[in-house]
Backbone bond lengths (Angstrom), bond angles and torsions (degrees), N, CA, C in turn:
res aa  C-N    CA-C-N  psi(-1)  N-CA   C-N-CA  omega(-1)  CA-C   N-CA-C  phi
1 X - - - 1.443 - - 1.525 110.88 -
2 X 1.219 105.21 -39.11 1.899 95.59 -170.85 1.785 107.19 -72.50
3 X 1.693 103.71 -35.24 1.845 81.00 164.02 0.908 122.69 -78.54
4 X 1.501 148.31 -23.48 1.468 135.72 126.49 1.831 156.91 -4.84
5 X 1.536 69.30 -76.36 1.429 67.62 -163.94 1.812 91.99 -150.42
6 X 1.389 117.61 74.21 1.203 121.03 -143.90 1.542 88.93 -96.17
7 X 1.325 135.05 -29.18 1.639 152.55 179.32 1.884 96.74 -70.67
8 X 1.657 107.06 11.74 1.702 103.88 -174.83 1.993 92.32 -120.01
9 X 1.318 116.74 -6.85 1.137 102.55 -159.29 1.962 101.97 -106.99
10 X 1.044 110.83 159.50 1.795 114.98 -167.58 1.475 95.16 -84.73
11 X 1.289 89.79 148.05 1.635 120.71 165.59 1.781 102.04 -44.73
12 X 1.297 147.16 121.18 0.903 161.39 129.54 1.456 119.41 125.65
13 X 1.622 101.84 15.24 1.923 120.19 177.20 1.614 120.03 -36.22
14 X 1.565 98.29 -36.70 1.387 110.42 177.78 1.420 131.24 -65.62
15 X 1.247 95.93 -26.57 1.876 114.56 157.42 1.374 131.00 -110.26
16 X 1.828 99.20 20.35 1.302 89.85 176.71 1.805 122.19 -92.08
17 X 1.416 113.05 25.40 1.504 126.87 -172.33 1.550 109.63 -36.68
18 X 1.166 115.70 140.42 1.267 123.76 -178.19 1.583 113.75 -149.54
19 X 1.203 136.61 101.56 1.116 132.16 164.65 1.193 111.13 -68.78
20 X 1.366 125.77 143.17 1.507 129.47 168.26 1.767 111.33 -115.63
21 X 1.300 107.33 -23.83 1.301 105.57 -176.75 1.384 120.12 76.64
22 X 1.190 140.57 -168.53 1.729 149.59 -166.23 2.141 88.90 -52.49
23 X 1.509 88.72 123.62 1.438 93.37 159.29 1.513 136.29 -148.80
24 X 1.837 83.79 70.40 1.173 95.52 176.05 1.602 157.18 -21.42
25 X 1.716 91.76 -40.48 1.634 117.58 -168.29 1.548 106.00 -115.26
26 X 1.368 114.83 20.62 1.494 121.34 -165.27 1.599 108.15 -67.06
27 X 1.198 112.16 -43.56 1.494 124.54 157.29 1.955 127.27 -30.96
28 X 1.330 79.41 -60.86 2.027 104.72 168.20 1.286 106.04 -69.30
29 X 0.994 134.11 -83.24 1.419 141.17 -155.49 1.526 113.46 -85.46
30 X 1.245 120.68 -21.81 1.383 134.87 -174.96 1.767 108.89 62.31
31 X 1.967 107.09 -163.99 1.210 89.04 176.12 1.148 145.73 -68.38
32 X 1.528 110.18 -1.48 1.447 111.40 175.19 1.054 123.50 -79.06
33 X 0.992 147.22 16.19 1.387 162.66 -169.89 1.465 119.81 -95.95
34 X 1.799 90.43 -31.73 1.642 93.26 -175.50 1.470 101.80 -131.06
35 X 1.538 125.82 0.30 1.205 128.07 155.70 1.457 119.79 -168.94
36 X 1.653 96.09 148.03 1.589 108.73 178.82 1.722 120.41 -58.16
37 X 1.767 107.31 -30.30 1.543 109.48 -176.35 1.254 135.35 -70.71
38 X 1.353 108.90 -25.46 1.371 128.72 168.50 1.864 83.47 114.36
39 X 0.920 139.38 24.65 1.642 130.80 -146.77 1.808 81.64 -145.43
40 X 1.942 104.44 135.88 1.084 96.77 162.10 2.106 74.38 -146.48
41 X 0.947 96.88 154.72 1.685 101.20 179.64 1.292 119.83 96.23
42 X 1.118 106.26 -165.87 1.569 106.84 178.12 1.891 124.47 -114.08
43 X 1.079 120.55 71.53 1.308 115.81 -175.11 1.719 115.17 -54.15
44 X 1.607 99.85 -40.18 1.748 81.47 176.75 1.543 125.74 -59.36
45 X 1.339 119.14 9.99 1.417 126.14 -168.96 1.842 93.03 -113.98
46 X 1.456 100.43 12.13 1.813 99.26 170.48 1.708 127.74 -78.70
47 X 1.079 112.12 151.41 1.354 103.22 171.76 1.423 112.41 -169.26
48 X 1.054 121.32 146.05 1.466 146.65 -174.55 1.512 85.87 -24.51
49 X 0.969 123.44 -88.75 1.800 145.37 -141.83 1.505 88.25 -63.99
50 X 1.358 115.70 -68.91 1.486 110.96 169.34 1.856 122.14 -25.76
51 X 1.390 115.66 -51.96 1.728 118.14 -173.26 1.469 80.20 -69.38
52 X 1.443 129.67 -68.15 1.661 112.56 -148.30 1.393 115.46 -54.80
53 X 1.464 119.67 -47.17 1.581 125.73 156.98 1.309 106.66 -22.68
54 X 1.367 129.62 -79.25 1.569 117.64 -161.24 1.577 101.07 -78.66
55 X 0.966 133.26 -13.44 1.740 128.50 169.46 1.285 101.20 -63.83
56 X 1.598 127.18 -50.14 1.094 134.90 171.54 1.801 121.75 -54.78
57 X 1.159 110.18 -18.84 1.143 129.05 -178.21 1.508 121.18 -84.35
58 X 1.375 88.95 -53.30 1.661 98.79 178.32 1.376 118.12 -72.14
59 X 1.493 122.33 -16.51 1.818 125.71 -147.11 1.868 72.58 -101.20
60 X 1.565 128.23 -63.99 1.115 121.34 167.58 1.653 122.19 -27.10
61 X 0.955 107.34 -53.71 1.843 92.79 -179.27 1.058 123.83 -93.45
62 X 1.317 113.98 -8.11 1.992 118.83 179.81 1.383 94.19 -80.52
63 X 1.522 126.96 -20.52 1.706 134.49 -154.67 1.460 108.55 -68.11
64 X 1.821 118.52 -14.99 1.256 114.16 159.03 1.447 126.15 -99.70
65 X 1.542 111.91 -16.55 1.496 111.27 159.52 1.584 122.03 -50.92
66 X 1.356 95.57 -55.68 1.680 121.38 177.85 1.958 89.47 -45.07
67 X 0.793 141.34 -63.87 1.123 140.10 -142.47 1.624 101.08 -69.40
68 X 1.710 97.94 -58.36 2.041 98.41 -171.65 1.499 91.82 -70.54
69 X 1.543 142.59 1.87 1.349 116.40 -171.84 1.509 86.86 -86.42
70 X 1.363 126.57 -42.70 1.252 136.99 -161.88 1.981 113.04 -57.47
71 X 1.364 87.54 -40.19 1.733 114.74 172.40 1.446 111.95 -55.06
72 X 1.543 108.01 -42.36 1.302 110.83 -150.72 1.875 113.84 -83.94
């Protein structure tokens, strides 16, 4: 989100760290299960270069899904 759409994220994201630990049932129960904030991880450890990296990451490997959907 912050290389995004950083004017989308709340006043104090950077301290909103939350470990949740083993989350097994995250699937089932979703995030509420393992927290009230909507926050499981560490956002103050965010950074610009960091979001574009995995944006960069993801557009790279979906780039052959994208392709047979396109095929299909």
């Amino acid at each position: 989100m912050l290389a995004v759409l950083p004017h989308a994220l709340r006043d104090g994201f950077d301290s909103a760290d939350h470990q949740a630990g083993v989350r097994p049932h995250l699937l089932i129960e979703g995030m509420a299960g393992y927290t009230s904030s909507g926050v499981i991880g560490r956002p103050s450890a965010a950074t610009v270069q960091k979001g574009e990296a995995v944006l960069a990451s993801l557009v790279a490997s979906f780039g052959e899904h994208l392709d047979r959907l396109d095929a299909a």
